[in-house]
C-alpha positions in Angstrom: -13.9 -16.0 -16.2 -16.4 -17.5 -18.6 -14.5 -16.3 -21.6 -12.1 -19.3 -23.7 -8.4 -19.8 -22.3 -7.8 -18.5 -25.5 -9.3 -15.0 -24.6 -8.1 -14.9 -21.5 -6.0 -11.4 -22.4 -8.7 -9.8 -23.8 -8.9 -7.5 -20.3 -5.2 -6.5 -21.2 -5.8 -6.5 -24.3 -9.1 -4.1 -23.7 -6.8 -1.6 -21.4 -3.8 -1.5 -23.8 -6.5 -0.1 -26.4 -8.6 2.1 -24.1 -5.3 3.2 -22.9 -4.4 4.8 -26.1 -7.1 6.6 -27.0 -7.9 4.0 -29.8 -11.4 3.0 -29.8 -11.3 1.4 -33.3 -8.7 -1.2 -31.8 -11.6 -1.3 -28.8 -14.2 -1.5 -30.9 -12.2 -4.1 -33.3 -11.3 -6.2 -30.6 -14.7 -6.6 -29.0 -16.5 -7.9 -32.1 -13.7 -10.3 -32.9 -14.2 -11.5 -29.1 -18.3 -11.7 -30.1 -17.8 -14.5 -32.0 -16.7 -16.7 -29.4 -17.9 -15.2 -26.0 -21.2 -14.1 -25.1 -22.0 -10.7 -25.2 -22.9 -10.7 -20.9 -19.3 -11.9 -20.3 -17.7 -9.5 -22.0 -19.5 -6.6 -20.6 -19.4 -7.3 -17.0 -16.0 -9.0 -17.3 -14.0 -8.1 -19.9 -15.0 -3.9 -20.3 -16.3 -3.7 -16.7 -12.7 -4.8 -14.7 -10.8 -2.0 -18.0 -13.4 0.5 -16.7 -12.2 -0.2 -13.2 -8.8 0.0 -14.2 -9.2 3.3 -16.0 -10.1 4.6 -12.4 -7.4 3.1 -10.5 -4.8 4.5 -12.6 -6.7 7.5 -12.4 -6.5 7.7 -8.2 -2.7 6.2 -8.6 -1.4 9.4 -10.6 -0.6 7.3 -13.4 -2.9 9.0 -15.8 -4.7 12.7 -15.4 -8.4 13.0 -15.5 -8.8 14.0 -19.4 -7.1 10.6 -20.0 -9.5 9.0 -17.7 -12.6 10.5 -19.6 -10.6 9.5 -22.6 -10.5 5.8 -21.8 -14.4 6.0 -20.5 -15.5 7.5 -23.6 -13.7 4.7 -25.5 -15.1 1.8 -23.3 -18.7 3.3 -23.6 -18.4 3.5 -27.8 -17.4 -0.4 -27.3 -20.9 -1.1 -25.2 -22.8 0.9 -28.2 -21.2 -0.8 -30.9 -22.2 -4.1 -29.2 -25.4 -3.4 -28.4 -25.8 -2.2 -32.8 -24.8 -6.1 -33.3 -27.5 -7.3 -31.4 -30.6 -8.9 -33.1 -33.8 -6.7 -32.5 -36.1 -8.3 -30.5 -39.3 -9.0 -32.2 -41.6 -6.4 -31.5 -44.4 -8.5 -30.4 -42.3 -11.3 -28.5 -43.4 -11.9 -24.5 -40.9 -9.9 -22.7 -40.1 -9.8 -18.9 -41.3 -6.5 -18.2 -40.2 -2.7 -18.4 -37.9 -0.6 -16.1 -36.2 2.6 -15.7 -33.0 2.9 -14.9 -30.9 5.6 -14.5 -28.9 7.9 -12.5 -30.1 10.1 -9.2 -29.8 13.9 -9.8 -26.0 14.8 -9.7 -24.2 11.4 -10.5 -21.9 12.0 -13.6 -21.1 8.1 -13.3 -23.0 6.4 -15.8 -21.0 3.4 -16.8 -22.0 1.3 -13.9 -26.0 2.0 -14.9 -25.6 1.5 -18.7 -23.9 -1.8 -18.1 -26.8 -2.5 -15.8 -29.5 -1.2 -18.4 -27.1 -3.6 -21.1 -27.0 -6.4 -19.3 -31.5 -6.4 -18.7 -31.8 -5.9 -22.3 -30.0 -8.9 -23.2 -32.3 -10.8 -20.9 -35.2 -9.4 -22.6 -36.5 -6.5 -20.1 -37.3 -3.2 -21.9 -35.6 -0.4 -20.8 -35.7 3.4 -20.4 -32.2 4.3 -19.9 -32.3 8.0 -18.6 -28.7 8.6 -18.1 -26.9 10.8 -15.7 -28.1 13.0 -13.2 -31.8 12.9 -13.4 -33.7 15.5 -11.5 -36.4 13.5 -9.1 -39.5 15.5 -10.5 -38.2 14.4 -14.3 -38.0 10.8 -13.2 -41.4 10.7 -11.7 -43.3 11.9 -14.6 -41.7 9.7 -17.1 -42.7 6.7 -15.1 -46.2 8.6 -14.8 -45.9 8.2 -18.5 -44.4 4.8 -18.4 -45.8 2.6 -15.6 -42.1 0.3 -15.2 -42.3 -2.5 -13.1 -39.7 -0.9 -11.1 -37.0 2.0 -11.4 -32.8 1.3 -10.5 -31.4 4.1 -9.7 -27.4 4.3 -9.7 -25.3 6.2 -7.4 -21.6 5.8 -7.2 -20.6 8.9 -4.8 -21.6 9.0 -1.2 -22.6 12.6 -1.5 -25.5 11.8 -3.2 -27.2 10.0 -0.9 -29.4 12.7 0.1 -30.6 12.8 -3.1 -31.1 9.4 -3.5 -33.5 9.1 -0.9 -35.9 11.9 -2.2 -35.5 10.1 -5.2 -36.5 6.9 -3.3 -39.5 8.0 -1.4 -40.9 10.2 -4.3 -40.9 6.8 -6.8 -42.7 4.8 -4.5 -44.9 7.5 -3.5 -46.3 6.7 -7.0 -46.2 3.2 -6.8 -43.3 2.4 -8.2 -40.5 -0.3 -6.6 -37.1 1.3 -6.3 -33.9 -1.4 -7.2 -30.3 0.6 -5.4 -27.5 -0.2 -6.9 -24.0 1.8 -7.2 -20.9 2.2 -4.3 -22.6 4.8 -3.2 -25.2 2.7 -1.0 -22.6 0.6 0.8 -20.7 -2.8 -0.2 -23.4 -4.6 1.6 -26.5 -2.1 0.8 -26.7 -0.9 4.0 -27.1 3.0 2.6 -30.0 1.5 0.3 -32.0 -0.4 3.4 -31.3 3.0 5.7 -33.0 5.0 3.0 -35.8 3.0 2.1 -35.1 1.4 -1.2 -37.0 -1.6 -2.1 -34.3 -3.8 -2.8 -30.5 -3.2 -3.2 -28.1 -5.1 -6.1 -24.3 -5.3 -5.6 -23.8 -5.9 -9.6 -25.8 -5.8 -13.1 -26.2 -10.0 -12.5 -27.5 -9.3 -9.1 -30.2 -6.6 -10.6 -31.3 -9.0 -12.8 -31.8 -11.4 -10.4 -34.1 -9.1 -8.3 -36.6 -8.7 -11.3 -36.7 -12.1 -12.1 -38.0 -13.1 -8.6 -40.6 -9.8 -8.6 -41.0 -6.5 -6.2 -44.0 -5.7 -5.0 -45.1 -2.1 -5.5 -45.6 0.0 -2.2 -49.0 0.5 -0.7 -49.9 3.4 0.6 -47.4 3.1 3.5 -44.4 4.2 1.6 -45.8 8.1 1.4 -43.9 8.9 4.2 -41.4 11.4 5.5 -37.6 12.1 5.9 -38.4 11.6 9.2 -39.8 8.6 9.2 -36.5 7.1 7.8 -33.9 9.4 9.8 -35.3 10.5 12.9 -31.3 11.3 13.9 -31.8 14.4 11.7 -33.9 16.1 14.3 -30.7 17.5 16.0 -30.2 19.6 12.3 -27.1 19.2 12.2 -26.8 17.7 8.6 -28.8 21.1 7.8 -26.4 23.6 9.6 -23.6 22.2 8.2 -25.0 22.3 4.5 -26.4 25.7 5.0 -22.7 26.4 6.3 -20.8 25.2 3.4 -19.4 28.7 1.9 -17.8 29.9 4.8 -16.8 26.6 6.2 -14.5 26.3 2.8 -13.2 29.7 3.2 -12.1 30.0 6.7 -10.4 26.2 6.2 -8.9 27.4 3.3 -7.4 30.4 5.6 -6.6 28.6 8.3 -4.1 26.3 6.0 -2.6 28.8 4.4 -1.8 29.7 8.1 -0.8 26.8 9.5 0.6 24.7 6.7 3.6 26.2 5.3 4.0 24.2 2.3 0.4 25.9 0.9 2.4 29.8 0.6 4.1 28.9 -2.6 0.7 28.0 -4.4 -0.4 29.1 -7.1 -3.9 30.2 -8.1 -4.7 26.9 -9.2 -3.4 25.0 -6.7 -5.5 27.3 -4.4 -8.3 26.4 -6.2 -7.6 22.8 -6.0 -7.3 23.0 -2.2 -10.4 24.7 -1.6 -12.1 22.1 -4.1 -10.9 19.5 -1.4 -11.9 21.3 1.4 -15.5 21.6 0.0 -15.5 17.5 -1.0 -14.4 16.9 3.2 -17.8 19.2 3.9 -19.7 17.0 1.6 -18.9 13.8 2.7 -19.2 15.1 6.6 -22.8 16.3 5.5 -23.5 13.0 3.9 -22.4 10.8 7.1 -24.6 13.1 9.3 -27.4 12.5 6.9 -27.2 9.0 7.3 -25.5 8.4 10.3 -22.5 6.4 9.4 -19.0 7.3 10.6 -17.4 5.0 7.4 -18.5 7.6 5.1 -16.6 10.3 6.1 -13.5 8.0 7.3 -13.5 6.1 4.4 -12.9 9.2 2.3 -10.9 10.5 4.2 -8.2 7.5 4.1 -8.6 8.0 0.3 -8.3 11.6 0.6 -4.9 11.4 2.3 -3.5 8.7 -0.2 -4.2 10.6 -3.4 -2.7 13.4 -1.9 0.4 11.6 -0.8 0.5 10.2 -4.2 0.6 13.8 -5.7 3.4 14.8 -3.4 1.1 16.5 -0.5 1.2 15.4 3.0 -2.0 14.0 4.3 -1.3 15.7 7.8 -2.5 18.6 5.5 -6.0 16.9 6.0 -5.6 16.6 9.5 -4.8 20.6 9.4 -8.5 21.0 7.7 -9.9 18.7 10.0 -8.6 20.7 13.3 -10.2 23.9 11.3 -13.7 22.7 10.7 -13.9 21.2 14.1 -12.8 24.6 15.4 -16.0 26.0 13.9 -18.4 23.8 14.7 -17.7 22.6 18.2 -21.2 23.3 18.9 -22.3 20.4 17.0 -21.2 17.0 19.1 -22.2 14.4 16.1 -20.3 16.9 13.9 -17.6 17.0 16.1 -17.2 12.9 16.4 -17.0 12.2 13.0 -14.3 14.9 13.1 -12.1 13.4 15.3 -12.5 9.9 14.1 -11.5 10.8 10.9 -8.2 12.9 12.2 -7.7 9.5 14.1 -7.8 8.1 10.8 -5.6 10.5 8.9 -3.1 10.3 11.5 -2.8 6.6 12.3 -3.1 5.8 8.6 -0.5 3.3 6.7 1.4 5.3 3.7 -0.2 2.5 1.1 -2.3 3.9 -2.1 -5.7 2.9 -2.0 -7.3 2.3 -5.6 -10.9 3.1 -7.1 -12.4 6.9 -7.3 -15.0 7.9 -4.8 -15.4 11.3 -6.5 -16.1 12.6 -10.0 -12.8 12.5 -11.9 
């Protein structure tokens, strides 16, 4: 930590606040702390690691979801209020450059991007910070009106790969350098290089270490095709299986209400929340056909089964669903792998929670 011994509780001291709801203790807490740490620190790791917190409580059944948006709301009133004691830059002082950054169409999760767009600011960059879910056609004609030296675009849910990579393609089909960053392109950034991104950033100091050095803009060779990126999409299997989402959901649904006893003493809620499962498994299968990577779809599913084991569910419920969908698509043999890897994975599974949210709490 780069903060003073002194402040070393100023994480705790962050959650205890953010935990109650009291964003004038949040907010009081952070300015003290400005007078003695510098304002990078205690974004990325002082409100960063409460943020993170707020997430793993969330996935541990130790606080509901409104309490989770509660806590996020208060840790993003702390970033504003920073960023209001800031100095304004002076308008004609030499800065780095311009960028966009911003979230691809259907990401909710904006704190990781505004601590990215924070952080650049700080080291001088002017930024257009477009938020959450931006539609691709939006984004391309504010950089039309713009011309940033690159865009980074933020995804934290697998599931929105697909999107990410029209997003990708159709920014640099105009020219413009595309910066990855978010858990949604991999630990490593191996989701960012499969889809074409021009670079990829594990964290706001890495992003800002990727401007410095420079991207080149694409030439003309980076109008290209999904195609060109994926050729393992010919078989259309990513396609049948979207196009079959509906009744995939529904005839899961009634196959468990079959076969899993414990699901007849539901409730319409309850219901609901089990076919809101059931359509998140489709997703992610979707999304690891799309890009070809088993981890997706295993790696949610191992989270899947804990969160339900820490509501009181049995994850061979999963395993139930998993039987079902492979049931009706055994005509599909990618589909039907990443099925059976990820009963495998259900099944052979240590009972342990497993923290951090891979889907919109």
């Amino acid at each position: 930590m780069r903060y003073p011994t002194a402040a070393a509780d100023l994480p705790d001291r962050l959650w205890q606040a953010v935990a109650d709801g009291d964003a004038f203790a949040a907010v009081d807490i952070l300015h003290k702390a400005a007078d003695g740490v510098d304002e990078e620190t205690l974004l990325l790791e002082v409100i960063a690691p409460v943020q993170e917190k707020a997430g793993t409580e969330w996935a541990a059944g130790r606080i509901t979801v409104a309490q989770e948006h509660a806590a996020t709301a208060v840790n993003e009133r702390v970033v504003a209020t920073l960023a209001h004691r800031r100095a304004a830059p002076e308008r004609h002082a030499p800065r780095p450059g311009r960028v966009t950054v911003g979230c691809v169409d259907g990401e909710w999760h904006t704190f990781p991007a505004r601590l990215v767009a924070e952080v650049l600011r700080l080291r001088g960059w002017q930024v257009d910070y477009l938020g959450a879910r931006i539609p691709t056609p939006h984004l391309v004609a504010h950089m039309h009106l713009t011309n940033p030296d690159a865009v980074l675009l933020s995804a934290s849910v697998p599931t929105r790969l697909p999107t990410a990579h029209a997003a990708v393609t159709a920014c640099q089909a105009i020219g413009v350098p595309v910066l990855a960053g978010g858990r949604a392109f991999g630990a490593d950034g191996r989701h960012a290089r499969v889809l074409g991104a021009d670079r990829w950033a594990a964290d706001a100091r890495g992003a800002a270490t990727v401007l410095e050095a420079g991207i080149d803009r694409p030439g003309p060779a980076a109008i290209r095709q999904v195609a060109d990126d994926l050729p393992h999409l010919a078989d259309q299997e990513y396609t049948m299986v979207v196009q079959s989402r509906p009744p995939l959901v529904k005839q899961t649904l009634a196959d468990l209400e079959t076969r899993f006893p414990g699901m007849r003493g539901y409730d319409d809620a309850q219901r609901e929340h089990t076919a809101q499962d059931i359509a998140h498994i489709v997703d992610f299968l979707a999304t690891a056909l799309y890009v070809d990577d088993p981890g997706i779809f295993t790696a949610f599913l191992a989270w899947t089964a804990d969160i339900l084991e820490a509501r009181h569910v049995p994850a061979r419920s999963v395993a139930i669903g998993l039987d079902s969908l492979a049931a009706q698509l055994r005509e599909f043999p990618r589909t039907l792998g990443l099925l059976r890897r990820g009963s495998a994975v259900v099944l052979d599974r240590p009972t342990r929670p497993v923290p951090g949210p891979h889907l919109p709490a």
